[in-house]
ROMAR-995793 format. One line per field, with one value per residue (C-alpha): x, y, z; residue in three letters; residue number from 1. Coordinates in nm, 2 decimals, decimal comma, m for minus. Example, Ala and Ser with C-alpha at 12.3 -4.5 7.8 and 13.67 -1.06 7.14 Angstrom:
BEGIN
u <- 1,23 1,37
v <- m0,45 m0,11
w <- 0,78 0,71
migu <- ALA SER
lotor <- 1 2
***
This chain:
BEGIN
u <- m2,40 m2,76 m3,01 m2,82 m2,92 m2,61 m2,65 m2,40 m2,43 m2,38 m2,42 m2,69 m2,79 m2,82 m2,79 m2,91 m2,63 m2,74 m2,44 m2,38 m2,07 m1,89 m1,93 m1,82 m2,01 m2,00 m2,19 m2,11 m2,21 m2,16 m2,04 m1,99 m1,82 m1,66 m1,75 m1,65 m1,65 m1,72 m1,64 m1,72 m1,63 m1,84 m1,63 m1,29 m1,27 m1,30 m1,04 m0,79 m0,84 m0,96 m1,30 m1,26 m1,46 m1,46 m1,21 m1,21 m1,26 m0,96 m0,77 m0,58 m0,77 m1,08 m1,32 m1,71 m1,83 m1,71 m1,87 m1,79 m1,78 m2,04 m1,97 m1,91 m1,52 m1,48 m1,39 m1,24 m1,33 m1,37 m1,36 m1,44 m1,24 m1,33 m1,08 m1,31 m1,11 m1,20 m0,94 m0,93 m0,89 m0,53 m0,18 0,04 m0,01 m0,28 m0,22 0,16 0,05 0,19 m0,05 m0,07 m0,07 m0,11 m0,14 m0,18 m0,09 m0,33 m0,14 0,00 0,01 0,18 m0,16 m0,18 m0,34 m0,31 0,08 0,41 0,62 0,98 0,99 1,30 1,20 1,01 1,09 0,95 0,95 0,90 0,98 0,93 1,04 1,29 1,00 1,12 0,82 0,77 0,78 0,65 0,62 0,36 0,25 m0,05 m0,30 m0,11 m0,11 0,24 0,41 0,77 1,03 0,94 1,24 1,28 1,27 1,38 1,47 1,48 1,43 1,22 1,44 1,40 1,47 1,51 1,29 1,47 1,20 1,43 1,79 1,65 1,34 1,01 0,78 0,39 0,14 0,13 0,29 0,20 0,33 0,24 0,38 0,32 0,45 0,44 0,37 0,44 0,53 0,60 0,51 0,57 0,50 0,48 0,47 0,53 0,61 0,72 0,82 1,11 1,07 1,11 0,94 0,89 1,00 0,70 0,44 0,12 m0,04 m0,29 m0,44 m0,35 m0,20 m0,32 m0,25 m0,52 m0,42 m0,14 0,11 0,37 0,42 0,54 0,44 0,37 0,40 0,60 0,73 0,84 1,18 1,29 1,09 1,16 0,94 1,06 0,82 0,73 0,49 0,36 0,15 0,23 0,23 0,02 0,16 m0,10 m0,10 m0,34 m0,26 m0,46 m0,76 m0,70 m0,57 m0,27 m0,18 m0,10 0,27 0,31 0,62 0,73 0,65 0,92 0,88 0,75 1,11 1,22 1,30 1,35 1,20 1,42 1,29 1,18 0,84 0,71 0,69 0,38 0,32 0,14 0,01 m0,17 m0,06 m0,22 m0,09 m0,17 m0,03 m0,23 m0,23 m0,30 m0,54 m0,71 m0,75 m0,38 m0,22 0,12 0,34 0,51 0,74 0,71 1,01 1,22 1,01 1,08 0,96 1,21 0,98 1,11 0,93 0,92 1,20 1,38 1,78 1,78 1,84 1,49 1,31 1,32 1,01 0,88 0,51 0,35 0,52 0,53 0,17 0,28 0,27 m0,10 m0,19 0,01
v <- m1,39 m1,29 m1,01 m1,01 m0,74 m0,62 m0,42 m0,32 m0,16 0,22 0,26 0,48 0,26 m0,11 m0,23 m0,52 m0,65 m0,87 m1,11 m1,32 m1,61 m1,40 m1,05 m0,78 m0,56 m0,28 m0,10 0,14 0,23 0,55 0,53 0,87 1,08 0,78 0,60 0,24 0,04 m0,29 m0,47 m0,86 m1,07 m1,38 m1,60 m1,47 m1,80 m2,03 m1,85 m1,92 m1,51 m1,37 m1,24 m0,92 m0,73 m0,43 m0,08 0,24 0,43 0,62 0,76 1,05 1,20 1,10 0,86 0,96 0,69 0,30 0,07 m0,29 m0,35 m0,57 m0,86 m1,21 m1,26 m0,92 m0,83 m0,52 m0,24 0,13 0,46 0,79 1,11 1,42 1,55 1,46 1,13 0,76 0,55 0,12 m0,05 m0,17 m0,08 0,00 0,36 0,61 0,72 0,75 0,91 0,63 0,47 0,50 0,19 0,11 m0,11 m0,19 m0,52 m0,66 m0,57 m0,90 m0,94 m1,24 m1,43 m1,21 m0,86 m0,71 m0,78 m0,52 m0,71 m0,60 m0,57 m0,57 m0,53 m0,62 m0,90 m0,81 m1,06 m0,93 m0,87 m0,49 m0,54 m0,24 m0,04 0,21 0,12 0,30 0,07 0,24 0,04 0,11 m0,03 m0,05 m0,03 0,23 0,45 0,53 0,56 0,50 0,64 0,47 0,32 0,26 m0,08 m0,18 m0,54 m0,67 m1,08 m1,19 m1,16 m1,07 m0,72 m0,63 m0,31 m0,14 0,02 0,33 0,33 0,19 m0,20 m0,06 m0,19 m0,24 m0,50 m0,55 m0,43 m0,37 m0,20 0,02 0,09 0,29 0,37 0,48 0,21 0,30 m0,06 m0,27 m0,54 m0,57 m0,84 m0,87 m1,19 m1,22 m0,98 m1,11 m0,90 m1,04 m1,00 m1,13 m1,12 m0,73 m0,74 m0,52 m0,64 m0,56 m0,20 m0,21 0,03 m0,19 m0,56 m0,74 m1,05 m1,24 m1,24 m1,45 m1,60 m1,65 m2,03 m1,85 m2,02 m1,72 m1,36 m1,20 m0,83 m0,67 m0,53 m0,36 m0,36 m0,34 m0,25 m0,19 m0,04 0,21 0,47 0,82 0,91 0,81 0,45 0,37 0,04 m0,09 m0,33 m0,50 m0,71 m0,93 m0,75 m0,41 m0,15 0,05 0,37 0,39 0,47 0,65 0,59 0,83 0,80 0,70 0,94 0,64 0,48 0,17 0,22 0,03 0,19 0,06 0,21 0,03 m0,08 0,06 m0,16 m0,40 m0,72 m0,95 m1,34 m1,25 m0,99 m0,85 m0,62 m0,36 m0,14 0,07 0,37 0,68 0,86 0,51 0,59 0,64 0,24 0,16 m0,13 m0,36 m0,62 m0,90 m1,08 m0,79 m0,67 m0,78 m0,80 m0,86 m1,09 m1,22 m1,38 m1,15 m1,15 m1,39 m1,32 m1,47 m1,37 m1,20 m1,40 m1,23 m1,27 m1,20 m1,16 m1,02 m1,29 m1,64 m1,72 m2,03 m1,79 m1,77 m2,04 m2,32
w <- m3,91 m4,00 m3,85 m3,53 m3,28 m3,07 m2,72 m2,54 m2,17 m2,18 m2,53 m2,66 m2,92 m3,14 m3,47 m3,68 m4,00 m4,19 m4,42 m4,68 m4,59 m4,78 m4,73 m4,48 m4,26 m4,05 m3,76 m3,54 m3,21 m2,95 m2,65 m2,49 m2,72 m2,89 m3,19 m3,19 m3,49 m3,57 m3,92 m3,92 m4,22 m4,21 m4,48 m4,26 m4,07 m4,40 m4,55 m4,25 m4,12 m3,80 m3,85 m3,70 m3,41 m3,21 m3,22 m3,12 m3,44 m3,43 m3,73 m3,89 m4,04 m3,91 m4,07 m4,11 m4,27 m4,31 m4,65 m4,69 m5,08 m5,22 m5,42 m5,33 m5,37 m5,21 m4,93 m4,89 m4,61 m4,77 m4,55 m4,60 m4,41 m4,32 m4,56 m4,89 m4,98 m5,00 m4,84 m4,85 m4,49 m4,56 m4,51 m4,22 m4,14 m4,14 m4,51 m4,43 m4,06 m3,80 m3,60 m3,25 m3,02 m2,61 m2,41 m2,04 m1,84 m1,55 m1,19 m1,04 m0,68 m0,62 m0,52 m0,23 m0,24 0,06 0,13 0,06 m0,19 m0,28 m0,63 m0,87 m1,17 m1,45 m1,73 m2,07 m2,34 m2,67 m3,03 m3,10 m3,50 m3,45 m3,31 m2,99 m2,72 m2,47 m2,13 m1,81 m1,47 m1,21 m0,88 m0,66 m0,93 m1,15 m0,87 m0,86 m1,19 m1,26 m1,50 m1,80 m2,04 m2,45 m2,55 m2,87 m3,02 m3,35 m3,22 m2,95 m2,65 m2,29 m2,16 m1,79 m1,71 m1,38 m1,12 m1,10 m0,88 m0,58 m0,54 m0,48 m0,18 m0,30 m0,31 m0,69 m1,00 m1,38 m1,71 m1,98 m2,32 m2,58 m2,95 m3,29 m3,57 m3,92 m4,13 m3,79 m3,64 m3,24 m3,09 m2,67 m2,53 m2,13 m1,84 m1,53 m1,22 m0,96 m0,64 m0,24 0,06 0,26 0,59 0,72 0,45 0,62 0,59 0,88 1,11 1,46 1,58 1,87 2,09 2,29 2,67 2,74 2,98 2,71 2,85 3,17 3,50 3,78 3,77 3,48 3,42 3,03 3,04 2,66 2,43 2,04 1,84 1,40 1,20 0,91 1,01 0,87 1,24 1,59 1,71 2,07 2,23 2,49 2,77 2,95 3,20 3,41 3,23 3,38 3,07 3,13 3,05 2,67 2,54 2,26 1,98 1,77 1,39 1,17 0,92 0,67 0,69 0,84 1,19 1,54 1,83 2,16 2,48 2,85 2,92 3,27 3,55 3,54 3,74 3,62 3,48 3,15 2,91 2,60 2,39 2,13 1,87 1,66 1,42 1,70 1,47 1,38 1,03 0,86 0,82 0,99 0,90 1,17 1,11 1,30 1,31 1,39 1,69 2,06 2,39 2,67 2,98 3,29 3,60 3,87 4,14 3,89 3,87 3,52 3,19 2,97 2,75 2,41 2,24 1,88 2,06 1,77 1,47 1,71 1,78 1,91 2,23 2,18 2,05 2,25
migu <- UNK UNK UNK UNK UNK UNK UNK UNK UNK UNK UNK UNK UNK UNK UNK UNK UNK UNK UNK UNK UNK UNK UNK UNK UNK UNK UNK UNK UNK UNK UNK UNK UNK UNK UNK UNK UNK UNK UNK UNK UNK UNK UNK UNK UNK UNK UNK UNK UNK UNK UNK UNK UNK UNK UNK UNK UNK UNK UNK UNK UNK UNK UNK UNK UNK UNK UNK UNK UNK UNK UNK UNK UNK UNK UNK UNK UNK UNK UNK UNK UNK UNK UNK UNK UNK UNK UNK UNK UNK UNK UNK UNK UNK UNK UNK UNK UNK UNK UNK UNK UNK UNK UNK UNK UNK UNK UNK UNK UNK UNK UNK UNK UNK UNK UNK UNK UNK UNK UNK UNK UNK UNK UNK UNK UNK UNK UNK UNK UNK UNK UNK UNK UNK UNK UNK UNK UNK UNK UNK UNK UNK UNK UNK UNK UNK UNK UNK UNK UNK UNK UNK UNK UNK UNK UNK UNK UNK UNK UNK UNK UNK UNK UNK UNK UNK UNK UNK UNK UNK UNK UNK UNK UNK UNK UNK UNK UNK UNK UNK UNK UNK UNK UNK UNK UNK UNK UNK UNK UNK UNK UNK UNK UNK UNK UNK UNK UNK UNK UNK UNK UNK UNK UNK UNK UNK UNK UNK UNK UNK UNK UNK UNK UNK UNK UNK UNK UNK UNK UNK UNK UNK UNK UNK UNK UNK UNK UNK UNK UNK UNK UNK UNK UNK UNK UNK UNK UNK UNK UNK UNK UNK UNK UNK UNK UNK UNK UNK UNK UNK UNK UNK UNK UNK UNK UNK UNK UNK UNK UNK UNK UNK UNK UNK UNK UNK UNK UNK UNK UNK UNK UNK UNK UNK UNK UNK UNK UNK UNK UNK UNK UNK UNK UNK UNK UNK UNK UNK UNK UNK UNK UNK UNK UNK UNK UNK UNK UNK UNK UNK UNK UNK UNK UNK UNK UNK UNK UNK UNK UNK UNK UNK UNK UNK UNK UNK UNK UNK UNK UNK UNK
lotor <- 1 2 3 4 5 6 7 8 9 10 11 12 13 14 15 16 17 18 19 20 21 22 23 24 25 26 27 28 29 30 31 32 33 34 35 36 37 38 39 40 41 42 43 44 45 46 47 48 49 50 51 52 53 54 55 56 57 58 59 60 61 62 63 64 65 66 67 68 69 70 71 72 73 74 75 76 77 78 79 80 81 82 83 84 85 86 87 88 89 90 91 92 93 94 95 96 97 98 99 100 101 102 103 104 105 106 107 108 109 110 111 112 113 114 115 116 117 118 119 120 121 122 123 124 125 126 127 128 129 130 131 132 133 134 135 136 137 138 139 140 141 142 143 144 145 146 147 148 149 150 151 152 153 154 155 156 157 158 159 160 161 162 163 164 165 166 167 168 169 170 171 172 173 174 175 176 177 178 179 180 181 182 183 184 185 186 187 188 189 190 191 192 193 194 195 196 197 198 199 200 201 202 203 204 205 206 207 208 209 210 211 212 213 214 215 216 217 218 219 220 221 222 223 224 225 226 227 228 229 230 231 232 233 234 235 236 237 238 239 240 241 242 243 244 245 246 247 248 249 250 251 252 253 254 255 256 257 258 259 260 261 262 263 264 265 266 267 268 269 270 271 272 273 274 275 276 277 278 279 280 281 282 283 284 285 286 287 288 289 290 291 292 293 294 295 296 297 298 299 300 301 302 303 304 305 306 307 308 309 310 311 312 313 314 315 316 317 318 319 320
***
């Protein structure tokens, strides 16, 4: 690596290194009130080592200046503190002080973002070398954060991280750990969370039907209607039928809990119906689930049974 100019967005400013195959350098760069470091040994890769890169410049005590010893069989890092001593870029610790480590996974959602998944809990394969870690779930983007647990192995093996006493409903999930590293090695491989399927798993502000004769012949009439949710504000359930809008009925919010709302539609006669349920301050999201809510529909004057319909999670009913 020779006379190479490094820029870096947000960073107030660059710097040109210039190496020999075998030598090490150093730069540094600002970024806010951060100092990050980088040290790149050229003749690392020859030698079967990782050439090195970028870190925050963190340590205890702190570093004010970094040297890479000249020479070319050497290839040693030196570092002076802010407590008068020259210290060599080796070891385990900070000078006996353990070093401080974190880490954060990415949020997995299953391949679909917008759906409520039921999670479980998290799988965590790792080898922490005796180390206690730290291990804190989250969900929806870190968000919400959940009692963390110690994890502690002396093999690789697979540890089952609980979500607290109770699966935890949210459209993706992540984890966190942190520790203390004085002398070992951890090592984290894989997390995996388990999960199945919400039964309300859409957050929305409304649902809505295109006008439909549900495959009835003639004029039809709603009898109960059904209708299990999870809601924080009011519900408004809205028919139209034969284009003409009726008068809006209101449901009661659940109190964000899962809850079935029973109660009798009034009487409306008609060949098409639409319907529609929406959030009543159209800005706070509700969740319906559609396989547990039902619409009772007869034909009018008809001494039959109802027709119980899931009009919201069949579209065959719309779609033919």
């Amino acid at each position: 690596m020779a006379n190479v100019t490094v820029n870096a967005t947000g960073v107030t400013s660059s710097a040109s290194v210039a190496a020999s195959p075998t030598s090490v350098v150093t730069g540094s760069l600002q970024y806010g009130n951060t100092t990050l470091l980088l040290a790149f040994d050229a003749g690392a890769v020859s030698r079967g080592d990782a050439p090195g890169g970028w870190w925050w410049d963190v340590y205890t005590p702190n570093m004010v200046m970094h040297y890479g010893e000249e020479g070319p069989t050497v290839h040693s890092l030196l570092l002076g503190g802010n407590d008068g001593r020259l210290y060599q870029y080796t070891g385990d610790s900070d000078n006996g002080t353990p070093i401080s480590i974190a880490f954060s996974t990415p949020s997995l959602d299953q391949s679909d973002p917008r759906t409520n998944k039921l999670y479980g809990d998290i799988m965590l394969d790792s080898d922490t070398d005796g180390l206690d870690v730290l291990i804190t779930p989250a969900l929806n983007n870190d968000t919400t954060i959940l009692a963390p647990i110690t994890v502690n192995t002396t093999t690789r093996q697979l540890t089952t991280i609980p979500l607290g006493s109770a699966w935890q409903t949210a459209r993706n999930i992540s984890c966190s750990g942190s520790a203390n590293v004085n002398g070992e090695h951890p090592v984290f491989y894989i997390y995996e969370p388990r999960w199945t399927f919400e039964s309300a798993p859409i957050s929305a502000l409304s649902w809505e039907i295109s006008p439909s004769t549900f495959g009835m012949d003639g004029f039809k009439h709603i009898g109960l209607c059904k209708v299990t949710h999870v809601s924080t504000v009011d519900i408004v359930l809205t028919f139209t039928v034969d284009g003409v809008v009726q008068l809006p009925l209101t449901i009661t919010n659940s109190s964000g809990i899962y809850t079935q709302t029973i109660f009798r539609a009034p009487v409306m006669k008609g060949k098409l119906f639409k319907l529609r349920i929406a959030s009543i301050d159209g800005v706070t999201d509700v969740r319906l689930d559609p396989r547990d809510t039902f619409f009772e529909v007869k034909d009018w004057g008809s001494d039959g049974p109802y027709n119980e319909l899931r009009i919201f999670g069949d579209f065959s009913l719309v779609e033919g």
